[in-house]
N, C-alpha and C positions, 0 to 999 in steps of 0.2 A: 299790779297785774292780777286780774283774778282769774283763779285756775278750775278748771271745769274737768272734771274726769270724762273716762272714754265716752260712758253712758250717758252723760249732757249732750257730748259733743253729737253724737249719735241722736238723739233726740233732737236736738237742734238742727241738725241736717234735715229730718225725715219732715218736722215743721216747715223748714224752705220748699223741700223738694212741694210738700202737700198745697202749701201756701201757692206755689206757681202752677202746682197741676188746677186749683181753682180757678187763680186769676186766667189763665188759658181757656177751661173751660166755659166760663164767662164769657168770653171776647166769642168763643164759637154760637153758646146758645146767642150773642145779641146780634152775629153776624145773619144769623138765619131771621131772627126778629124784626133788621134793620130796616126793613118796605113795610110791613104791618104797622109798627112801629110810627112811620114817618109818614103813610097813611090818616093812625090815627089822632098822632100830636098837631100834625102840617094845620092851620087854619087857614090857609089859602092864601091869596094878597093881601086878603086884610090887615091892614097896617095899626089900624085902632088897639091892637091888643097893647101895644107897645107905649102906647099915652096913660092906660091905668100905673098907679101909684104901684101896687102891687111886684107885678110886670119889673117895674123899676126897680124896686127896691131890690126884689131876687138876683135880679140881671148884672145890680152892679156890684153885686160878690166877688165878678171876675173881671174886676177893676181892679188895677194894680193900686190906684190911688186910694180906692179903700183900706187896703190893709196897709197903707202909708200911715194913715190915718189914725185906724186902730193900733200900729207898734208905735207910733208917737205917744198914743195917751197909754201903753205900756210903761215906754220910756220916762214919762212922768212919773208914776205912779208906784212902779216896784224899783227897789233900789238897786237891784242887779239887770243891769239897763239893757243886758245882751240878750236878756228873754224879750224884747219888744224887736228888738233888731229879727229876732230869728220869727218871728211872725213874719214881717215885712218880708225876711230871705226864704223863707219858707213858698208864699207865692208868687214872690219874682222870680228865685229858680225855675218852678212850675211853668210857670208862663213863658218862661225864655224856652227851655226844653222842648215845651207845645210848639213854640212855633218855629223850632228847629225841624221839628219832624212831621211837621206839614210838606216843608219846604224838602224835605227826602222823601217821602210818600207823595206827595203832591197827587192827590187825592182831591176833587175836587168839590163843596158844597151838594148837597142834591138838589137843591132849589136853585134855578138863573133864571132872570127876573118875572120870578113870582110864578113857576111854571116849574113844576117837579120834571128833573130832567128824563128822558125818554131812555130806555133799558134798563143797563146795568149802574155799576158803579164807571165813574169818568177818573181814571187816572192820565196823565199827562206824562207817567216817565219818570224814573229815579231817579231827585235831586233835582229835574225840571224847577220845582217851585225857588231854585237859587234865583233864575232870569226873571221869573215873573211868580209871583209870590200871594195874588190876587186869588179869590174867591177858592181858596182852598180851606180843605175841613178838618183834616186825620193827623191829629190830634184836634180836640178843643179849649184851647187855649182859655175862654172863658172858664171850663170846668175846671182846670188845673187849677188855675189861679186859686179858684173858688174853695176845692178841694184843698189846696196845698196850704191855704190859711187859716180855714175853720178847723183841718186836723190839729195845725200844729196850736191852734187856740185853745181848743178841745184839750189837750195835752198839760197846755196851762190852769186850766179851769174845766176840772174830767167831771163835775157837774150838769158843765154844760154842752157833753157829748152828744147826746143823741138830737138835740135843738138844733145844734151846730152842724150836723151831717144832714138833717134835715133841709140847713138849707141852704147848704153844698148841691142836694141833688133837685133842689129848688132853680138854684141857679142853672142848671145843666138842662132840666127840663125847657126851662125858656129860650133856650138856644135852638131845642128842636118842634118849640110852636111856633115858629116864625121861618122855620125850616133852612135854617143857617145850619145845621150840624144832624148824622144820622145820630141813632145808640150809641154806635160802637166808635165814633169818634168823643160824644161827653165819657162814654165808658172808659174809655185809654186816658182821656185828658184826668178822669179819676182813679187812674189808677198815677199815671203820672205824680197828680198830688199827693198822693197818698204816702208813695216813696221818696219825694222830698220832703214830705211832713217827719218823716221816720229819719231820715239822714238826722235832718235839724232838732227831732227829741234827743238823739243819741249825742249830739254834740253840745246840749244845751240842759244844763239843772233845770227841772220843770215844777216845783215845790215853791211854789208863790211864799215870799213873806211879807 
């Protein structure tokens, strides 16, 4: 067990407490961004964006079967076989979490079909999204995913950090030019990954051999 004096512990506090007054205020400046925002990503009904290679390749970050994928050729490759696993657990938690807390927010998409919805935001009611679990946003479940595998990748190969967040919010972007998700839902679904990437470094050696 390692032992931390008063002055860590204190320190370490003031880093959580600061850490969350960010992530808060974050979630406030995209709350207020969230129609400019979805204004300026939204590309209308056009569906064509969705057929570029591009488009594809970003989008399917938050595919769970990606990062199936990439902790299988982990699992090959390093001989402590539980750092490929905790990729894979790293965006399945993500994802599962996302779309836990759609279904309690149940917050609904801004786009129904192809038609940015009229007002405000459409919520349906705490927990509503248990009965019907259809076209809701809050979280983004894509982004989680996305987030919650490229950190914990990131983590494995701190190289290839900033490529890898790159395009985390690659993936996230693409959610909100096709107008499936506001900011502040890729926003929460990355913050979501972020803190399942963090559970799984803290539970897993991350020093490739």
């Amino acid at each position: 067990m390692t032992y931390r004096s008063p002055k860590e512990k204190k320190h370490r506090r003031a880093v959580r407490w600061r850490t969350l007054a960010i992530v808060i205020a974050g979630f406030i400046i995209f709350t207020l961004l969230d129609f400019p925002l979805l204004h300026l990503f939204y590309m209308g009904d056009d569906r064509a964006i969705e057929h570029h290679d591009w488009y594809r390749f970003l989008r399917i970050l938050g595919f769970l079967g990606t990062w199936a994928a990439i902790g299988f050729v982990f699992i090959i490759h390093d001989r402590n076989r539980h750092r490929g696993a905790a990729v894979f657990l790293s965006a399945l938690t993500a994802g599962a979490l996302a779309e836990l807390g759609k279904r309690v927010f149940a917050r609904e998409r801004p786009v129904s079909q192809g038609t940015i919805q009229d007002g405000f935001y459409h919520f349906r009611g705490l927990f509503s999204g248990f009965s019907d679990g259809s076209n809701l946003g809050l979280p983004s479940s894509h982004a989680a995913v996305a987030f919650g595998g490229c950190l914990m990748l990131a983590a494995l190969i701190p190289n290839t950090r900033r490529f890898l967040i790159l395009l985390a919010i690659g993936c996230a972007i693409t959610r909100m030019l096709t107008g499936a998700h506001f900011a502040t839902d890729v926003y929460l679904g990355a913050i979501i990954g972020w803190l399942t990437s963090m559970l799984y470094i803290k539970l897993t050696p991350t020093n490739l051999t």
